[in-house]
Backbone as a chain_set.jsonl record, in Angstrom:
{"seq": "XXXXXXXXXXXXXXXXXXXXXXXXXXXXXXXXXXXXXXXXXXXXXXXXXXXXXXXXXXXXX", "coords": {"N": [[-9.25, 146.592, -203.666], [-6.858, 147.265, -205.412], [-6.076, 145.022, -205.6], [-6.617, 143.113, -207.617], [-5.326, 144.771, -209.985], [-2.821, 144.683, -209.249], [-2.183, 141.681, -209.914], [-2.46, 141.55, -212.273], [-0.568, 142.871, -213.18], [1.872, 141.497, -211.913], [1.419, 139.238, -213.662], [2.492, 140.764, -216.178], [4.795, 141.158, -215.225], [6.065, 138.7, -215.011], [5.811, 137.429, -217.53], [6.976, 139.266, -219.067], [9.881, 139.074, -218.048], [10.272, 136.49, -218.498], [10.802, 136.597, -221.685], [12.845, 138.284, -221.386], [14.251, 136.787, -220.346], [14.874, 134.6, -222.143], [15.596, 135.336, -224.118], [18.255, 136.683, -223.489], [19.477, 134.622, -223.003], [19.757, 133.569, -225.257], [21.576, 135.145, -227.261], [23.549, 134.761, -226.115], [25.625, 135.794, -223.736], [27.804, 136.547, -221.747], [27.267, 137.378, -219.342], [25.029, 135.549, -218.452], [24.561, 133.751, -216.124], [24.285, 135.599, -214.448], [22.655, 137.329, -214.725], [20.595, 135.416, -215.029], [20.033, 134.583, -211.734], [19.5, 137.176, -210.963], [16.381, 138.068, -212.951], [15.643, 135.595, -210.88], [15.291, 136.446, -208.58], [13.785, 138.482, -209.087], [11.263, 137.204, -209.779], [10.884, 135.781, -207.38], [10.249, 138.148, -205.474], [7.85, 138.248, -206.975], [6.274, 136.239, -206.729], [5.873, 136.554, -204.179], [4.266, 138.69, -203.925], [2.222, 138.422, -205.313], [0.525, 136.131, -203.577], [0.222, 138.039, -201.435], [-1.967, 139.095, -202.77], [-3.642, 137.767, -203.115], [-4.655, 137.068, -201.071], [-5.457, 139.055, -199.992], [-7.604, 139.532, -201.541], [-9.545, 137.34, -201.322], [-9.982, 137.423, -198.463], [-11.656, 139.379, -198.576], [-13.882, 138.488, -199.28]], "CA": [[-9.484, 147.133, -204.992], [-5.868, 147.315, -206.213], [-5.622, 143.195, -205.855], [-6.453, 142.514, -208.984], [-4.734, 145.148, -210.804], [-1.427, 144.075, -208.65], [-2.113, 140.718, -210.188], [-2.437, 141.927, -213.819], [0.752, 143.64, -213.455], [2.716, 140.47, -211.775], [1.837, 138.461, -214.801], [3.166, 141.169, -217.181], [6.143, 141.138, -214.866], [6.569, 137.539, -215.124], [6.099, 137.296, -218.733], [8.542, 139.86, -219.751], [10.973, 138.257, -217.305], [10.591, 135.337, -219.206], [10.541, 136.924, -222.721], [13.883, 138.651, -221.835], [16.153, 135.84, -219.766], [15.044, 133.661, -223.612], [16.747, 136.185, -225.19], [19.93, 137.027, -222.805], [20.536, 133.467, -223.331], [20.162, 133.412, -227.115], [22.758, 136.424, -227.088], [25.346, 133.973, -225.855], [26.344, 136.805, -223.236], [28.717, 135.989, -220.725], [26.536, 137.251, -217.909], [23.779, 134.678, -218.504], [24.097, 133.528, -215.41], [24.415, 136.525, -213.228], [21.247, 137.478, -215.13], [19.285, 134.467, -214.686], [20.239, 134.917, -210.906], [18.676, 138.737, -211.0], [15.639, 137.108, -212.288], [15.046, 134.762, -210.068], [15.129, 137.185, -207.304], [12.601, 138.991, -209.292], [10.507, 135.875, -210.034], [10.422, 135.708, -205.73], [9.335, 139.011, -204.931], [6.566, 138.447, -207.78], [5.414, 135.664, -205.985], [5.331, 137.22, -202.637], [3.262, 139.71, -203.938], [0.796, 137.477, -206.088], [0.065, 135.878, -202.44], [-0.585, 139.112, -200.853], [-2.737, 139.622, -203.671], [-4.669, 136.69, -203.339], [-4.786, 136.872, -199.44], [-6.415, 140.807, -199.55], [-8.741, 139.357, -202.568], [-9.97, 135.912, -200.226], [-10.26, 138.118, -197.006], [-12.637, 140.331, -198.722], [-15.238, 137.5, -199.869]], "C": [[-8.235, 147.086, -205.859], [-5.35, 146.145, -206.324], [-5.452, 143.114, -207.177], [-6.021, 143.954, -209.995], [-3.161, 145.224, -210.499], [-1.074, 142.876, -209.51], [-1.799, 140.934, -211.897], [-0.68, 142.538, -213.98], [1.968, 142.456, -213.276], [2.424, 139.418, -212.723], [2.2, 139.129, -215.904], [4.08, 140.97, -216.586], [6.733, 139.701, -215.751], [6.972, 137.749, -216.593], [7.028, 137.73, -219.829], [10.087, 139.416, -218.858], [11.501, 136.999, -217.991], [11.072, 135.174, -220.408], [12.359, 137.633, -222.693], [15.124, 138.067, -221.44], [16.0, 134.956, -221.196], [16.168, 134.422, -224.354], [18.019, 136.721, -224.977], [20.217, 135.875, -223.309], [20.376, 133.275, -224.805], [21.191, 134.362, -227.71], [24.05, 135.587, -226.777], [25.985, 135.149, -225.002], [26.815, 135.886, -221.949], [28.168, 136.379, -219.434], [25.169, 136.781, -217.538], [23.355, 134.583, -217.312], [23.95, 134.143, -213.946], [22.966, 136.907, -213.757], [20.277, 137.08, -214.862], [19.409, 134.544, -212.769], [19.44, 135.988, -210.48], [17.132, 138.095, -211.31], [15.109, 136.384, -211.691], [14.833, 135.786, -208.852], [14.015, 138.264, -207.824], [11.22, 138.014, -209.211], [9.926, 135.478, -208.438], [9.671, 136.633, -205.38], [7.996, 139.047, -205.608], [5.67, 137.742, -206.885], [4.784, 135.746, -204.891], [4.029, 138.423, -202.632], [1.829, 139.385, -204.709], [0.034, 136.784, -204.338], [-0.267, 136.577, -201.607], [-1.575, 139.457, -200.88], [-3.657, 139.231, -203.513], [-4.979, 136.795, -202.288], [-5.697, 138.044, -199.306], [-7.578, 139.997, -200.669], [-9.444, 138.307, -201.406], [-10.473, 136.665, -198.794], [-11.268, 138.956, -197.402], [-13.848, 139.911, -199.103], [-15.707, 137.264, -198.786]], "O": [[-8.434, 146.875, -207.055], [-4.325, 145.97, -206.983], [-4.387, 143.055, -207.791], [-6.759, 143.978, -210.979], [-2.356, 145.709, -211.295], [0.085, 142.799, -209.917], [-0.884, 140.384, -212.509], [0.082, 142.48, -214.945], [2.857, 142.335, -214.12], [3.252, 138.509, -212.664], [2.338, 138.39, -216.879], [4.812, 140.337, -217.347], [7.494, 139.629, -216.716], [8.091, 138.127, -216.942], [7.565, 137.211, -220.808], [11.219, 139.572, -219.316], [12.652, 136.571, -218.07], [11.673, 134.139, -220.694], [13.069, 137.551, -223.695], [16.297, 138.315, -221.715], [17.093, 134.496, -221.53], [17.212, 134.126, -224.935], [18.78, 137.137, -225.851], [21.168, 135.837, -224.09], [21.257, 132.619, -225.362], [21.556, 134.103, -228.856], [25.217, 135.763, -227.131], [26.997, 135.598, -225.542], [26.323, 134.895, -221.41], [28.547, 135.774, -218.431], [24.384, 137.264, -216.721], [22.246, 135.006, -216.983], [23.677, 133.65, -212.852], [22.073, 136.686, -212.94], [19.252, 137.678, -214.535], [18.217, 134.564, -212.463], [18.636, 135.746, -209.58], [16.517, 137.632, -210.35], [13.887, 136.352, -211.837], [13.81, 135.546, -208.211], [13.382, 138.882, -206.967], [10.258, 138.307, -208.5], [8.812, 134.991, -208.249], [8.534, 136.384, -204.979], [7.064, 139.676, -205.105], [4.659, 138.209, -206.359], [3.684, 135.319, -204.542], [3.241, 138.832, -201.779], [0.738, 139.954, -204.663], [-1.12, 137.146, -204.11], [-1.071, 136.116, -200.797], [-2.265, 139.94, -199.982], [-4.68, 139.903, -203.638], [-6.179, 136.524, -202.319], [-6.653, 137.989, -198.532], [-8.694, 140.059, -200.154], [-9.926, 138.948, -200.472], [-11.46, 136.228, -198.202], [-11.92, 139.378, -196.447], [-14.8, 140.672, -199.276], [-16.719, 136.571, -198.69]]}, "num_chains": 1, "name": "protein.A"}
């Protein structure tokens, strides 16, 4: 039951992930790439948990 509102949530993640490394790097900040780094390690656990997501949703059909 909480699959798909796991899933709804890991594409707001994503999207504001995406919405705010555009804009660190339009900032010209000097920790772009410690940033984009942080990100990406968010961007992993999203995915790990979109495949959970999908695995409890598929097992229940």
């Amino acid at each position: 039951m909480s699959a798909p509102i796991g899933l709804l949530l890991s594409a707001i993640a994503v999207i504001t992930g995406v919405i705010s490394l555009r804009k660190f790097w339009r900032s010209d900040n000097r920790y772009r790439w410690m940033y984009t780094a942080f990100i990406l390690v968010v961007f992993i656990v999203v995915a790990i948990t979109v495949s959970v997501d999908i695995s409890e949703i598929v097992s229940t059909l």
